[in-house]
C-alpha positions as CSV (number, residue, x, y, z in Angstrom):
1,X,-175.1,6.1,-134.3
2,X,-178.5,6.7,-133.1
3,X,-181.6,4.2,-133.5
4,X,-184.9,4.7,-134.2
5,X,-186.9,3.4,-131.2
6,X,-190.1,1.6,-133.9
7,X,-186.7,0.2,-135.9
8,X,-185.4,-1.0,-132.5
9,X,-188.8,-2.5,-131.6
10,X,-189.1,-3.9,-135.0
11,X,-186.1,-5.7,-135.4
12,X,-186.7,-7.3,-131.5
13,X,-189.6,-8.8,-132.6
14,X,-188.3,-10.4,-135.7
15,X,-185.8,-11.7,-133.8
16,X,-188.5,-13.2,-130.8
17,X,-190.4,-15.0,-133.7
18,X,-187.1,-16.2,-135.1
19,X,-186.4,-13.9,-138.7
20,X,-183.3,-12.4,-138.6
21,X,-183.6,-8.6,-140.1
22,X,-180.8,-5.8,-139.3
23,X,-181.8,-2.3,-138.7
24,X,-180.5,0.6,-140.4
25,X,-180.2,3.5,-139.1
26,X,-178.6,6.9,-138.8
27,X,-175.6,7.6,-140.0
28,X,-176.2,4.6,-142.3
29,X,-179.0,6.4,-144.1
30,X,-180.2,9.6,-143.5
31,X,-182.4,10.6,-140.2
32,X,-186.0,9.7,-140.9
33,X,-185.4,6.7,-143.5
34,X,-184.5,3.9,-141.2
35,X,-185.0,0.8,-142.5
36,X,-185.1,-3.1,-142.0
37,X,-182.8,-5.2,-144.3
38,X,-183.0,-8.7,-144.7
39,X,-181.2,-11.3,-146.5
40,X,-183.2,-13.9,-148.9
41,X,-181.3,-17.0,-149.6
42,X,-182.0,-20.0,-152.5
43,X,-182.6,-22.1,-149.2
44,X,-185.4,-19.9,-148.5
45,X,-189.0,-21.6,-149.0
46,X,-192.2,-20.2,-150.2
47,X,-193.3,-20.9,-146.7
48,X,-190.3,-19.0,-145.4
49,X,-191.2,-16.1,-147.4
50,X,-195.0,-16.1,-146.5
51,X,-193.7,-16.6,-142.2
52,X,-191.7,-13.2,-142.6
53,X,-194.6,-11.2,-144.2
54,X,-197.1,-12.5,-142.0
55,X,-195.1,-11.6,-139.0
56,X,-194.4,-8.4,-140.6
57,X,-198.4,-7.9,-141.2
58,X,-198.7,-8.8,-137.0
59,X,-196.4,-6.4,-136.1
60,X,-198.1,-3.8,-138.4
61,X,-201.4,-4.4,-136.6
62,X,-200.2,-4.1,-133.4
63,X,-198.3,-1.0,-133.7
């Protein structure tokens, strides 16, 4: 399938600051509504949870 290049970019970065999210793309969904999926455990802290939306919020600002 094809992937968006910002979902491509996206999920690189996660990855770099060590959050693992898995782009969807087309034919998964339909062209335009790529998205990023990622998988919340019990294990998963408050502080976990804050990390990955703060990183999210950095990447926002930068792009």
């Amino acid at each position: 399938g094809l992937n968006s290049p910002l979902t491509t970019d996206l999920v690189n970065y996660l990855i770099e600051n060590g959050i693992l999210g898995t782009g969807l793309n087309y034919p998964v969904v339909p062209k335009g509504d790529e998205e990023i999926r990622f998988q919340i455990n019990a294990d998963h802290t408050p502080y976990d949870i804050e990390y990955a939306l703060t990183v999210l919020k950095d990447y926002k600002e930068r792009n």
